[in-house]
BAVOGU-150904 format. One record per atom (N, C-alpha, C, O, CB): residue number from 1; residue in three letters; chain; atom name; x, y, z. Coordinates in Angstrom, 3 decimals, always signed. Glycine has a CB too. Layout:
BEGIN
    k    r  c   a         u         v         w
  NUM  ala  A  CA         X         Y         Z
...
END
This chain:
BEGIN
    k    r  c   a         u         v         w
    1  unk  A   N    +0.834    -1.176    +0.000
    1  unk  A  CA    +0.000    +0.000    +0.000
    1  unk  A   C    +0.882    +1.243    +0.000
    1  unk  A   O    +1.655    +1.298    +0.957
    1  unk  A  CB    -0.951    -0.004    +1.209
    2  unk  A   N    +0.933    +2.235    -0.852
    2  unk  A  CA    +1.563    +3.476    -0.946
    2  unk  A   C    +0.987    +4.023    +0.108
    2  unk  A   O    -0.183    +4.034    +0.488
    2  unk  A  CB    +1.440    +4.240    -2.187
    3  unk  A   N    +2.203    +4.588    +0.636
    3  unk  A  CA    +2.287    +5.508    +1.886
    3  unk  A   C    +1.754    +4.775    +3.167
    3  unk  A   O    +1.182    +5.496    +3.985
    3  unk  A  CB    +1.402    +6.878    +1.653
    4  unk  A   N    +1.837    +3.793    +3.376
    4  unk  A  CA    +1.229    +3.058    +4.564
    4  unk  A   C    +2.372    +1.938    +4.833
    4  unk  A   O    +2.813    +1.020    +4.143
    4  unk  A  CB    -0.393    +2.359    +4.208
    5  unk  A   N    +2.626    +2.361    +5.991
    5  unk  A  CA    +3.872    +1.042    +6.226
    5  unk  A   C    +3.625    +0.075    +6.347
    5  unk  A   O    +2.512    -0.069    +6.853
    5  unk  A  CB    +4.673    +0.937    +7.185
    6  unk  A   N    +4.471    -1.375    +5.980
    6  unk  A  CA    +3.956    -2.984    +5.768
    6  unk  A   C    +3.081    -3.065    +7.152
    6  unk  A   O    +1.903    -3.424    +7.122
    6  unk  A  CB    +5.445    -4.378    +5.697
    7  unk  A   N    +3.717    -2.720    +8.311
    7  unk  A  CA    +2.835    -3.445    +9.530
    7  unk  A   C    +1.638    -2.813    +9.780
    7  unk  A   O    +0.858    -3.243   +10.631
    7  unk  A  CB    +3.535    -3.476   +10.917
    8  unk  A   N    +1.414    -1.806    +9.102
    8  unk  A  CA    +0.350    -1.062    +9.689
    8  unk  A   C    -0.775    -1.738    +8.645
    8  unk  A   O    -1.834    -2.225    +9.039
    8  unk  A  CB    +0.575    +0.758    +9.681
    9  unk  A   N    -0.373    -1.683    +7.304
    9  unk  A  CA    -1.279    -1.885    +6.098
    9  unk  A   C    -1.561    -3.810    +6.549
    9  unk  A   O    -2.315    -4.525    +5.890
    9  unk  A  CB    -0.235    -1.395    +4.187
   10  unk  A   N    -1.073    -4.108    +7.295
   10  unk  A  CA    -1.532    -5.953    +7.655
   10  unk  A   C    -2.612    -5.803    +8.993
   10  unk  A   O    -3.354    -6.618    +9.541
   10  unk  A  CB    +0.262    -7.214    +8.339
   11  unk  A   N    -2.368    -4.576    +9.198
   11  unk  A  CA    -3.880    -4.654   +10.325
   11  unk  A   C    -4.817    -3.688   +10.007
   11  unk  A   O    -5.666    -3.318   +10.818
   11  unk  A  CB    -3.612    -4.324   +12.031
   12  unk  A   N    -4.697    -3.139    +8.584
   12  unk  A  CA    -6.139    -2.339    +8.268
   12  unk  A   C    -7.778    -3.091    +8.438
   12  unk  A   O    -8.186    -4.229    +8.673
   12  unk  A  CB    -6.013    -1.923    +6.599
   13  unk  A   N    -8.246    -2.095    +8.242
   13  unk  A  CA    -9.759    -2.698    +8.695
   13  unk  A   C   -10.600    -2.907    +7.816
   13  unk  A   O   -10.063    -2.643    +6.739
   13  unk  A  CB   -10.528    -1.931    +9.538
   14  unk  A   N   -11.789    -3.287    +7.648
   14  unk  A  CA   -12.598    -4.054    +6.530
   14  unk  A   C   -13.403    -2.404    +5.958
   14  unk  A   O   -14.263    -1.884    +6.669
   14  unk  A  CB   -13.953    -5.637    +7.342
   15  unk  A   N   -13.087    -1.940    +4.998
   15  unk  A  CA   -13.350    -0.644    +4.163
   15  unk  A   C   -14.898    +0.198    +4.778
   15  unk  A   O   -15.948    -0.245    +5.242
   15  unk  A  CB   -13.538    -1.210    +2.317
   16  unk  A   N   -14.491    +1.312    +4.556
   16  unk  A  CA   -15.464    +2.662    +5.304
   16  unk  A   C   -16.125    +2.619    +3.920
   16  unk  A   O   -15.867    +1.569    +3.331
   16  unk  A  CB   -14.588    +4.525    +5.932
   17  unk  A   N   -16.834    +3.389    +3.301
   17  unk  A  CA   -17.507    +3.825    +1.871
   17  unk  A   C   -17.576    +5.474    +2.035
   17  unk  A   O   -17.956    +5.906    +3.124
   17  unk  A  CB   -19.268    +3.061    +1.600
   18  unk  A   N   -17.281    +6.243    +1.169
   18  unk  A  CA   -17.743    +7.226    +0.834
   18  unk  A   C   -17.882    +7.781    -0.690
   18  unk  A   O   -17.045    +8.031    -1.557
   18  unk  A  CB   -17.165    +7.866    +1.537
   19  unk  A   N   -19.541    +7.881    -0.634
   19  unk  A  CA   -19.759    +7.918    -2.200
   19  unk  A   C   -19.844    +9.960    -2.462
   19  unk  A   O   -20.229   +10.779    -1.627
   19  unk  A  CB   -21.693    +6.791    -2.690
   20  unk  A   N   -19.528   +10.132    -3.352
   20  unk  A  CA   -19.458   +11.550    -4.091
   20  unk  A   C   -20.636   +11.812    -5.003
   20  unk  A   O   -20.447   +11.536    -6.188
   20  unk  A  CB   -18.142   +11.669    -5.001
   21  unk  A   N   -21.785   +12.282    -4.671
   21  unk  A  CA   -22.896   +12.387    -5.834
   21  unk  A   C   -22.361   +12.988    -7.422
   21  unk  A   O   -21.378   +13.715    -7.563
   21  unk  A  CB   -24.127   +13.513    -5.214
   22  unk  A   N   -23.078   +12.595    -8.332
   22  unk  A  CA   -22.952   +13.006    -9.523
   22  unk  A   C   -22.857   +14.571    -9.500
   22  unk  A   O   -21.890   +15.131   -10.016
   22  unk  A  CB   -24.024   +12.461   -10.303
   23  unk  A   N   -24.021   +15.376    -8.807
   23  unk  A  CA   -24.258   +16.680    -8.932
   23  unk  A   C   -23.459   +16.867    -8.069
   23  unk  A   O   -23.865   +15.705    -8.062
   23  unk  A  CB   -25.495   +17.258    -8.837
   24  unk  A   N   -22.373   +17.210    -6.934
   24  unk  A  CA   -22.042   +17.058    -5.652
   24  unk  A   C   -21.248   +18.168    -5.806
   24  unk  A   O   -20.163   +18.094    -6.382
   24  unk  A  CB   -21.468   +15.749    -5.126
   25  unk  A   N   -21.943   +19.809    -5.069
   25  unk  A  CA   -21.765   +20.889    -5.472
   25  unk  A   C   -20.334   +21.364    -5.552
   25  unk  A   O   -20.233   +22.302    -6.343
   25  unk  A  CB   -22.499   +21.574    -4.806
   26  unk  A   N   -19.296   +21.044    -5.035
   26  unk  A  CA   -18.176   +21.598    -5.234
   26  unk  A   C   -17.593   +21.215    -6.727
   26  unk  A   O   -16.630   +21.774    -7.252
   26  unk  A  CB   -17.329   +21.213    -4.103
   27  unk  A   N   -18.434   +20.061    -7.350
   27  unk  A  CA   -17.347   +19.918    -8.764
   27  unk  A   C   -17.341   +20.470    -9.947
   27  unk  A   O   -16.484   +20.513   -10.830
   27  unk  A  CB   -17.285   +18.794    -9.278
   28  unk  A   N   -18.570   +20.953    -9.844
   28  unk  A  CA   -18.547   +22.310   -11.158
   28  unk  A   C   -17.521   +23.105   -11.427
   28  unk  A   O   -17.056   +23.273   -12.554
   28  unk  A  CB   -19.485   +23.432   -10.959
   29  unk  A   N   -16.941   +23.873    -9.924
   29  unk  A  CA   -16.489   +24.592   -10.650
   29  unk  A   C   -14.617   +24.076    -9.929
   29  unk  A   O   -13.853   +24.761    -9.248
   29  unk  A  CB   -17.329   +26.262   -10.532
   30  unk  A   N   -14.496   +23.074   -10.300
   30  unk  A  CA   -13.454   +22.379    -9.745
   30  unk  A   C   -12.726   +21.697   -10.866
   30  unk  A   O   -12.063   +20.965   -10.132
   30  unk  A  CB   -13.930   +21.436    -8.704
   31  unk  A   N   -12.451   +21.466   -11.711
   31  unk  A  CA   -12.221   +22.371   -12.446
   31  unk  A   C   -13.568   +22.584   -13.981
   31  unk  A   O   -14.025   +21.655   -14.648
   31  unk  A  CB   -10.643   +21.988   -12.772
   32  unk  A   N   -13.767   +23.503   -14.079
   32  unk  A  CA   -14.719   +23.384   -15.317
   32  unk  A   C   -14.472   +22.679   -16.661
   32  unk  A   O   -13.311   +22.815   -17.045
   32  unk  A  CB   -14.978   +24.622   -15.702
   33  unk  A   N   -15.291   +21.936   -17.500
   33  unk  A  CA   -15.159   +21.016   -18.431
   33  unk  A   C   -14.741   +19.659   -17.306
   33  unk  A   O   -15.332   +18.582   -17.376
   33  unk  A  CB   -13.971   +21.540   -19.689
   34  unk  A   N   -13.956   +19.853   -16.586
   34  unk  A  CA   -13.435   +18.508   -16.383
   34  unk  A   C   -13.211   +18.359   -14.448
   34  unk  A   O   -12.226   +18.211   -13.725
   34  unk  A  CB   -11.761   +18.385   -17.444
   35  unk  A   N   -14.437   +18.472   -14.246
   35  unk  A  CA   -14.713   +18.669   -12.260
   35  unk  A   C   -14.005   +17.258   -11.815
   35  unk  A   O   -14.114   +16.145   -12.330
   35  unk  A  CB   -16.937   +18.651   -11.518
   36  unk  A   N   -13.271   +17.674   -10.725
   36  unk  A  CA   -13.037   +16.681   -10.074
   36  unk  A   C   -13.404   +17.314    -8.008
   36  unk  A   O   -13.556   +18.518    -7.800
   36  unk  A  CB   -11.270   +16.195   -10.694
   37  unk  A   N   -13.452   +16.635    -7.217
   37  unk  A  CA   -14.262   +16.460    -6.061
   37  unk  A   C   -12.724   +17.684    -5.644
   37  unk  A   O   -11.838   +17.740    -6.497
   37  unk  A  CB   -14.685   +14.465    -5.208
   38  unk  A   N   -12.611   +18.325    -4.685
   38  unk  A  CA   -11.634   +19.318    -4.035
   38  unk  A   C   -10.863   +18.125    -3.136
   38  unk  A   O   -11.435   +17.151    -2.647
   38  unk  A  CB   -12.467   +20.746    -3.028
   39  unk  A   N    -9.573   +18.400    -3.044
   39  unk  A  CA    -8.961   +17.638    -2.300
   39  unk  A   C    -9.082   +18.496    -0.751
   39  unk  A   O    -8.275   +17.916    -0.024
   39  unk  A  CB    -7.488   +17.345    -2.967
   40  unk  A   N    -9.354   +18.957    -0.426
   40  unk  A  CA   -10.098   +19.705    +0.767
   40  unk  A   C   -11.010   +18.896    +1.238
   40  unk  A   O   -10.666   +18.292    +2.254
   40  unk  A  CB   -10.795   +20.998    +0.442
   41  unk  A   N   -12.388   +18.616    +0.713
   41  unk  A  CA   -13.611   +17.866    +0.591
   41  unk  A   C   -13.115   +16.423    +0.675
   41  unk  A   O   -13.620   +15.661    +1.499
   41  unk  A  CB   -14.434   +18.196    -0.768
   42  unk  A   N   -12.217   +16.052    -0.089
   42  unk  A  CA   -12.042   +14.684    -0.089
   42  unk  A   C   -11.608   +14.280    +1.304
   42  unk  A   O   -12.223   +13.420    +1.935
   42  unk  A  CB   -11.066   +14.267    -1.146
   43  unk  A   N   -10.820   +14.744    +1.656
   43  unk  A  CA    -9.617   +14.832    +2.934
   43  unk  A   C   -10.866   +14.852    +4.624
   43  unk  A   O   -10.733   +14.214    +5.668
   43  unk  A  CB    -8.329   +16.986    +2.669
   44  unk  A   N   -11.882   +15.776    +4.251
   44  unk  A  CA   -13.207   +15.931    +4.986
   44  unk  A   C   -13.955   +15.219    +5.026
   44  unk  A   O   -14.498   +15.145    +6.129
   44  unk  A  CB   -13.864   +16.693    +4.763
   45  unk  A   N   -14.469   +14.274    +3.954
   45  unk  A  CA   -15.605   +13.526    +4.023
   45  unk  A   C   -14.544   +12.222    +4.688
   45  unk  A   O   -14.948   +11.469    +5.574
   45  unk  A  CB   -16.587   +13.323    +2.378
   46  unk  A   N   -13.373   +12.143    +4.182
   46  unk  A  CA   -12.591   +10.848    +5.110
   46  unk  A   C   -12.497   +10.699    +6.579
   46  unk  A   O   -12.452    +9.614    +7.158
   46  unk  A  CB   -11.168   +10.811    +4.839
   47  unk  A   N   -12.468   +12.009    +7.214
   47  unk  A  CA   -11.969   +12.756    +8.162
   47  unk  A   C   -13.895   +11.756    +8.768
   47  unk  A   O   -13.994   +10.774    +9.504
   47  unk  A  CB   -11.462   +14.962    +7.825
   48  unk  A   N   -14.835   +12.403    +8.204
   48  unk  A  CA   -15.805   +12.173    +8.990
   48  unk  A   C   -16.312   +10.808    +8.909
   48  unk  A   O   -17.164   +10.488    +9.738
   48  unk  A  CB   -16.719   +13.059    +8.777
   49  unk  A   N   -16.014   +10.141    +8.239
   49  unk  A  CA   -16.120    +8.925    +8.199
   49  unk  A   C   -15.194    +8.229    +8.804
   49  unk  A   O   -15.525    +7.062    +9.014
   49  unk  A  CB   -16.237    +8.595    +7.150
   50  unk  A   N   -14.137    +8.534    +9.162
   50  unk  A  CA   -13.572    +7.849   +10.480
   50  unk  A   C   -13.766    +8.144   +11.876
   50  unk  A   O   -13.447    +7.539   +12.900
   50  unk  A  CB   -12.361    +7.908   +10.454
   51  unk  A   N   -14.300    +9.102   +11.684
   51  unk  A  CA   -14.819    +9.703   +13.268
   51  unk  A   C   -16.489   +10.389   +13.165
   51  unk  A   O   -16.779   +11.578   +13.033
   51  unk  A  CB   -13.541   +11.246   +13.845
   52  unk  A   N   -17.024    +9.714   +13.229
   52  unk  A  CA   -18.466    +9.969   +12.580
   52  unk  A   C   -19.302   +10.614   +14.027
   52  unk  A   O   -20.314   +11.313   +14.071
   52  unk  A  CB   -19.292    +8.233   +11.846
   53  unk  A   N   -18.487   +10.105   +15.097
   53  unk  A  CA   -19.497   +11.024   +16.803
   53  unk  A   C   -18.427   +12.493   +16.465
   53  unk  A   O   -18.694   +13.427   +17.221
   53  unk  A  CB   -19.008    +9.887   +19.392
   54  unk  A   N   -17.369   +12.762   +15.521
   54  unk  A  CA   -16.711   +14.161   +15.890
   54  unk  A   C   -15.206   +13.770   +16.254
   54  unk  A   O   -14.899   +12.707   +16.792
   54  unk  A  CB   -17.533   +14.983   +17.281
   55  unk  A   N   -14.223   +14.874   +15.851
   55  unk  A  CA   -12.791   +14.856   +15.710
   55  unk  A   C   -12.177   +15.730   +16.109
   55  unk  A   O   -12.393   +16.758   +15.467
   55  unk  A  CB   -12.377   +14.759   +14.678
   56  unk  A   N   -11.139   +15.891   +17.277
   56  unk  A  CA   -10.429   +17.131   +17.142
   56  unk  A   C    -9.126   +16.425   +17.138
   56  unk  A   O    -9.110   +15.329   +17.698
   56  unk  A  CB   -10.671   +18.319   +18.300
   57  unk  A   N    -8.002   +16.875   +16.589
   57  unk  A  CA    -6.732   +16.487   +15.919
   57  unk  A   C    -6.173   +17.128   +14.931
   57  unk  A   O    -6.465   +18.262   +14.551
   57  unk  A  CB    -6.786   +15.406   +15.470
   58  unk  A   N    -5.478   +16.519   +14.560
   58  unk  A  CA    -4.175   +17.292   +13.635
   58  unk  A   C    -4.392   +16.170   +12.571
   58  unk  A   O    -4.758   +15.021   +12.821
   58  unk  A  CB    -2.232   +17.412   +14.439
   59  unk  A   N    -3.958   +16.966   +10.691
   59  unk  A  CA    -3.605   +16.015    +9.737
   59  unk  A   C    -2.334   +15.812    +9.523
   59  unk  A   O    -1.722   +16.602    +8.805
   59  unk  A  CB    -4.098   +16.246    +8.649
   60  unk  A   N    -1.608   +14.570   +10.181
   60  unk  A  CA    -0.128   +14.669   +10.144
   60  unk  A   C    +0.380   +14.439    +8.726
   60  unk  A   O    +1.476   +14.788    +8.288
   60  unk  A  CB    +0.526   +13.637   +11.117
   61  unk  A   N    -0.567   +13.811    +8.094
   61  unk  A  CA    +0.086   +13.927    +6.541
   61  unk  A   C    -1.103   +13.485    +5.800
   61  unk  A   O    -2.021   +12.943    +6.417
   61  unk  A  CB    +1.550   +12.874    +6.147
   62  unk  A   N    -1.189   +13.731    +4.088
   62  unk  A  CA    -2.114   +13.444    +3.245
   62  unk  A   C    -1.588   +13.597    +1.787
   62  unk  A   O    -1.611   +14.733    +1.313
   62  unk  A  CB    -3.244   +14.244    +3.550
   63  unk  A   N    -1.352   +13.086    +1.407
   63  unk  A  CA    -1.215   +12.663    +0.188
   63  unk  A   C    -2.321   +12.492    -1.190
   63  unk  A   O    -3.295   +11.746    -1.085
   63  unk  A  CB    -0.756   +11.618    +0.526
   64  unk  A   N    -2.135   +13.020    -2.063
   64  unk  A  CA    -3.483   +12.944    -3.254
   64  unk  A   C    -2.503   +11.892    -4.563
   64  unk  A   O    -1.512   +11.819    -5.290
   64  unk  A  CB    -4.107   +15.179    -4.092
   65  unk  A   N    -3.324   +11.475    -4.249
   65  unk  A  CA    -2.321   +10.294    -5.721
   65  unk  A   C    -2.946   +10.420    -6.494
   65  unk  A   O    -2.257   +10.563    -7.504
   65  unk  A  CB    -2.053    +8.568    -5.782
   66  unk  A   N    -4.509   +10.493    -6.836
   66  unk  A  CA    -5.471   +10.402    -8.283
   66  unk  A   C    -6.704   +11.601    -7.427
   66  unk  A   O    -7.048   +11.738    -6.253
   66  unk  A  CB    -6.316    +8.183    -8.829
   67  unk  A   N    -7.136   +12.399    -8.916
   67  unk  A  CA    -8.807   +12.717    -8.861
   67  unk  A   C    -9.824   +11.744    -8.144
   67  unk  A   O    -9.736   +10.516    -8.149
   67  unk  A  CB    -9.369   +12.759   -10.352
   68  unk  A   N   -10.811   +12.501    -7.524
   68  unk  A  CA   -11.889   +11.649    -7.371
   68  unk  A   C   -13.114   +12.392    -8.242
   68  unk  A   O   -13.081   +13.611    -8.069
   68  unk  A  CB   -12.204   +11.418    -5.737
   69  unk  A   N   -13.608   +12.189    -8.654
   69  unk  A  CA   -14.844   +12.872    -9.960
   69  unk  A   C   -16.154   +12.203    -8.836
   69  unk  A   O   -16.256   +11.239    -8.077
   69  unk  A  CB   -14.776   +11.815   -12.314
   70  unk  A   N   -17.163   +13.557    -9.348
   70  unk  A  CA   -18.370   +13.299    -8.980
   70  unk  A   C   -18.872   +11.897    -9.473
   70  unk  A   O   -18.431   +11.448   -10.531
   70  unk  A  CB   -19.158   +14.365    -9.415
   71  unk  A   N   -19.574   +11.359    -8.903
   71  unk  A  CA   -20.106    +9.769    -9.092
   71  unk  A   C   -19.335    +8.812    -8.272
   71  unk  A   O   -19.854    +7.958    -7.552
   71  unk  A  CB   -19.960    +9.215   -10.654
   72  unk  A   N   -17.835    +9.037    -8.449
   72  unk  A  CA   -16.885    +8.261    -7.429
   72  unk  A   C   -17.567    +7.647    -5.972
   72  unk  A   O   -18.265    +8.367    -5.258
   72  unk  A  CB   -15.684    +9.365    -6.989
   73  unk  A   N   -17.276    +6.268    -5.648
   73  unk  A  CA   -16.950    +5.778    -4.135
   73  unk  A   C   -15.631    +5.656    -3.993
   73  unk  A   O   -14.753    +5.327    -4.792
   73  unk  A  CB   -17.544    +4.430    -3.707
   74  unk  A   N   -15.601    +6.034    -2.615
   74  unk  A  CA   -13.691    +6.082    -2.221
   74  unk  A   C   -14.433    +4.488    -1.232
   74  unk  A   O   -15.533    +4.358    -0.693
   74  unk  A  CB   -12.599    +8.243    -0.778
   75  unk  A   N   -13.375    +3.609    -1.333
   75  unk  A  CA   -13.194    +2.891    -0.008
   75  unk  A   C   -12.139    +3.281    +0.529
   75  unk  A   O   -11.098    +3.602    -0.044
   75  unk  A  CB   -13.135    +1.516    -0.028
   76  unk  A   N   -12.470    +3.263    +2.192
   76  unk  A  CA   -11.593    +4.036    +3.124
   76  unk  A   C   -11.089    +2.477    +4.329
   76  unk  A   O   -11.818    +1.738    +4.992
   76  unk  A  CB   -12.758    +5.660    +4.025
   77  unk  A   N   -10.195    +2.491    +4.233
   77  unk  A  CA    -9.261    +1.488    +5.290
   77  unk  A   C    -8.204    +2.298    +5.811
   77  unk  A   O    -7.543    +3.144    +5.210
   77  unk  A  CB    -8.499    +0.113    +4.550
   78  unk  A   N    -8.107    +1.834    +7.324
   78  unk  A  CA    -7.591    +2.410    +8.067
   78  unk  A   C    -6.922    +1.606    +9.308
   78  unk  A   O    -7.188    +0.406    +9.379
   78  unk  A  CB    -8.423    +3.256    +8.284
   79  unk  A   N    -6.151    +2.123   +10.202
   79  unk  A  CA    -5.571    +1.559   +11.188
   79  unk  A   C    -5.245    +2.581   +12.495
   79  unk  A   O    -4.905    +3.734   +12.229
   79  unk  A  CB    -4.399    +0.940   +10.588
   80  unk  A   N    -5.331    +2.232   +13.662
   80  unk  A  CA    -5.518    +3.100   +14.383
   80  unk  A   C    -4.417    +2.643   +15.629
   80  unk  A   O    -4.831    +1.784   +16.408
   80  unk  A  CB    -7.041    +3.241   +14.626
   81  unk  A   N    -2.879    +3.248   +15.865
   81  unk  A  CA    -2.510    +2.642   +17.010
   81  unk  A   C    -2.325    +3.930   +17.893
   81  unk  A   O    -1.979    +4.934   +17.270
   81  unk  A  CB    -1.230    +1.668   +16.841
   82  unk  A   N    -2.504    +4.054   +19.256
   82  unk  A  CA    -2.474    +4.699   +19.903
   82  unk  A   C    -3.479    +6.418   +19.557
   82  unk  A   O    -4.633    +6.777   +19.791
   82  unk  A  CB    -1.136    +4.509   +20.051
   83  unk  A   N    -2.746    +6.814   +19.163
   83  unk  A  CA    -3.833    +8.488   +19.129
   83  unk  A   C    -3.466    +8.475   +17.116
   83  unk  A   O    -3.764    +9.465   +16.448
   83  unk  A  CB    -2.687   +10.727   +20.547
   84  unk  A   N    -3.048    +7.662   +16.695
   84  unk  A  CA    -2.866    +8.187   +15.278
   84  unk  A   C    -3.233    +7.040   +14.659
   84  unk  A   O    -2.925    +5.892   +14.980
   84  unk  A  CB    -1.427    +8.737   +14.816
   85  unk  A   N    -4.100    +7.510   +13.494
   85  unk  A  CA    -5.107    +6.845   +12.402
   85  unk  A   C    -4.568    +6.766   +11.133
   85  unk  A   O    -4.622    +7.887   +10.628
   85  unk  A  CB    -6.413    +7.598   +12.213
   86  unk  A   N    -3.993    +5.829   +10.266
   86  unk  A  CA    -3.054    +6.058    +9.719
   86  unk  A   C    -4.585    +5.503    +8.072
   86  unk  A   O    -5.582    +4.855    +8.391
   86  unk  A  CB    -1.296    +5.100   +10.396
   87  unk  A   N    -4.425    +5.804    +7.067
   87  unk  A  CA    -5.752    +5.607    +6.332
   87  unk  A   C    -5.505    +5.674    +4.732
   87  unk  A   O    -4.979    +6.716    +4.342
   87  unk  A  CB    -6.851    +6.802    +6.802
   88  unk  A   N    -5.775    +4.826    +3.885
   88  unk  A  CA    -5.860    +4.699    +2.377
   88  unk  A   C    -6.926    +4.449    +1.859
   88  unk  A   O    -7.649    +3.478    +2.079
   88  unk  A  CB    -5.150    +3.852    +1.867
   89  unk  A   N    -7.087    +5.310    +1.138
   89  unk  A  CA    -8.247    +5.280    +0.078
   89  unk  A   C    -8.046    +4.982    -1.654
   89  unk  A   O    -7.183    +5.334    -2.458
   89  unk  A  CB    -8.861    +6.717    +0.208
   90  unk  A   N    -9.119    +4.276    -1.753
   90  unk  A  CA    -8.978    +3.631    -3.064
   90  unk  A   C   -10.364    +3.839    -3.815
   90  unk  A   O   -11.332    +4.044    -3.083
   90  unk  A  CB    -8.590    +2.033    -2.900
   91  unk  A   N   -10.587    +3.809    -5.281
   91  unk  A  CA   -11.693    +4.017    -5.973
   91  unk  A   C   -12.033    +2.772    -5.825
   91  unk  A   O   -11.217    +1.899    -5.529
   91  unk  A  CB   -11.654    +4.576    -7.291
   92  unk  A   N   -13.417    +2.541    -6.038
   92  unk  A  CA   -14.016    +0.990    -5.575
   92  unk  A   C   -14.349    +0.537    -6.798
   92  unk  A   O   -14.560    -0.676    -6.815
   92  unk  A  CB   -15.403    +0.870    -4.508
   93  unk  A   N   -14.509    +1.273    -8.159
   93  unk  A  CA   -14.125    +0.549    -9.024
   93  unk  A   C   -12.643    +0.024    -9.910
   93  unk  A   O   -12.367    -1.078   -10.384
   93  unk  A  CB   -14.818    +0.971    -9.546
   94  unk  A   N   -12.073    +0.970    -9.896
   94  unk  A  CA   -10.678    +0.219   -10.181
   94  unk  A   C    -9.790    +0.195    -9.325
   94  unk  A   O    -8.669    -0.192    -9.655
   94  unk  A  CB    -9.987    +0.648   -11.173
   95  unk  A   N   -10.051    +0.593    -8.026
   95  unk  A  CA    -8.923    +0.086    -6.905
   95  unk  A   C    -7.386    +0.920    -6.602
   95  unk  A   O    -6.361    +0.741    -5.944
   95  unk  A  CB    -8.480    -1.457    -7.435
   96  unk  A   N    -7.927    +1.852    -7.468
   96  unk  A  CA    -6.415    +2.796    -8.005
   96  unk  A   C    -6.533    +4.066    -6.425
   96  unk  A   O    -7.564    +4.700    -6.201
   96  unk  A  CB    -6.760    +4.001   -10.348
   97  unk  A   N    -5.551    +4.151    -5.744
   97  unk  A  CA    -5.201    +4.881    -4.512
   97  unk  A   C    -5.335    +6.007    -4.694
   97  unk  A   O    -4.432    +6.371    -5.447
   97  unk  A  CB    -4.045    +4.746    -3.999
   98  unk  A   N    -6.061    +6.927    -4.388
   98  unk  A  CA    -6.451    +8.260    -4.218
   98  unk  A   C    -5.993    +9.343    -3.294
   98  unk  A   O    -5.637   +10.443    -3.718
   98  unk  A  CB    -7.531    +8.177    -4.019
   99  unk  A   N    -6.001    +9.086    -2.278
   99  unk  A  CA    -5.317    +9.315    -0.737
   99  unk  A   C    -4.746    +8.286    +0.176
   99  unk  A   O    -5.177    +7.144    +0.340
   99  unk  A  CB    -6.282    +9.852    +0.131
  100  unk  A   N    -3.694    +8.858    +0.761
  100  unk  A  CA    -3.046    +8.244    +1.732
  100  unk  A   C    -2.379    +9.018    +3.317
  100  unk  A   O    -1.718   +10.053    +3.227
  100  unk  A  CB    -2.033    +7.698    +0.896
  101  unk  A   N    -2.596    +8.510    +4.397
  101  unk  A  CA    -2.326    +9.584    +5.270
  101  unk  A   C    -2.286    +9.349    +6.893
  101  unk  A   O    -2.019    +8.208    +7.270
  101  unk  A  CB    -3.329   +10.556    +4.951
  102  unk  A   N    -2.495   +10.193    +7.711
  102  unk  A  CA    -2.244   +10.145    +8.714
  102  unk  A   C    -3.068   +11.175    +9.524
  102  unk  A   O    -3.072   +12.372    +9.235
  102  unk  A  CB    -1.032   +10.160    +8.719
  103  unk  A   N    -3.872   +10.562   +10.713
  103  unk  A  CA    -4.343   +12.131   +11.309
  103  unk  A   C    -4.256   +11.294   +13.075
  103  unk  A   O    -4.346   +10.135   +13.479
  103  unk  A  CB    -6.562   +12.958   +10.542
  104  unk  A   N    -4.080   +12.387   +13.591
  104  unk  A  CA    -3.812   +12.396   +15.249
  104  unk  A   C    -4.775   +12.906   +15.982
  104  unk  A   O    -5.160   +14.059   +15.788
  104  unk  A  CB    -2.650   +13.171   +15.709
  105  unk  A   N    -5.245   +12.203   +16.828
  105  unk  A  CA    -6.712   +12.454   +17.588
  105  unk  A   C    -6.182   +13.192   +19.360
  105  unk  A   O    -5.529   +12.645   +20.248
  105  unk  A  CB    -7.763   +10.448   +17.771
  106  unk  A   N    -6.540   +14.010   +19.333
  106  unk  A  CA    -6.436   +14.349   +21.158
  106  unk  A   C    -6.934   +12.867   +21.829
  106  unk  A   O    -6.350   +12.540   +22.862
  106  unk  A  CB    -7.816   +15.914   +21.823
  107  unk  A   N    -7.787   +12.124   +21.398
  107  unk  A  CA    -7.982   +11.318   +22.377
  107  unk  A   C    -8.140    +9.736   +21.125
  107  unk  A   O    -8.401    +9.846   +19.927
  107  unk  A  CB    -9.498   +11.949   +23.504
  108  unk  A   N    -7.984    +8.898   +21.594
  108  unk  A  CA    -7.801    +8.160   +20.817
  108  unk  A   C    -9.219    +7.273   +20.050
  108  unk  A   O   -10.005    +6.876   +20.910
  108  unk  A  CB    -6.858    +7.495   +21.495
  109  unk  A   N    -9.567    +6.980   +18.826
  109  unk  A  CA   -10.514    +6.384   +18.045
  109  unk  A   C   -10.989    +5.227   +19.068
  109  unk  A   O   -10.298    +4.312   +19.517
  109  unk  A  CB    -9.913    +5.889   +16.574
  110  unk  A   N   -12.695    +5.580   +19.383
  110  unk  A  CA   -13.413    +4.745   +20.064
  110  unk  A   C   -13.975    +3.332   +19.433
  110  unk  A   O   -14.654    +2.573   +20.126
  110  unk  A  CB   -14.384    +5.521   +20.476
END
């Protein structure tokens, strides 16, 4: 797994989903003719889908390897040791890595 170290990527977890609607207002004008989802947004909807009761922490790192385009599902796998969530995302139809990263929780993933 890019950007995920061997031991961590052998105890990821069975995939999060986050789907991107077709219309899904930020991609218009992201870029025009050819929208893709904001890597801001992307980085956010991951963010809340790993912590879905709420998050306060730091993004220790994030990485964008590919677009995600409106219509897209990201599957989200992740690993969590101590206060840091270490997380790769992949398109769920061709499997191709999108994000990769790291975020640090004040208190650690329940």
């Amino acid at each position: 797994m890019p950007g995920v170290p061997q031991e961590v990527a052998e105890r990821m977890s069975q995939p999060l989903f986050v789907h991107f609607a077709v219309d899904h207002p930020t991609a218009p004008g992201h870029f025009p003719g050819n929208p893709i989802i904001p890597g801001a947004v992307l980085l956010d909807e991951v963010v809340q889908a790993l912590f879905p009761g709420g998050w306060t922490g730091a993004i220790e790192a994030a990485k964008f390897h590919h677009p995600v385009r409106p219509g897209d599902t990201v599957a989200v796998t992740f690993a969590t040791e101590r206060h840091v969530t270490r997380f790769e995302c992949r398109l769920t139809q061709s499997r191709v890595v999108v994000l990769s990263g790291a975020v640090r929780s004040i208190s650690p993933l329940q």
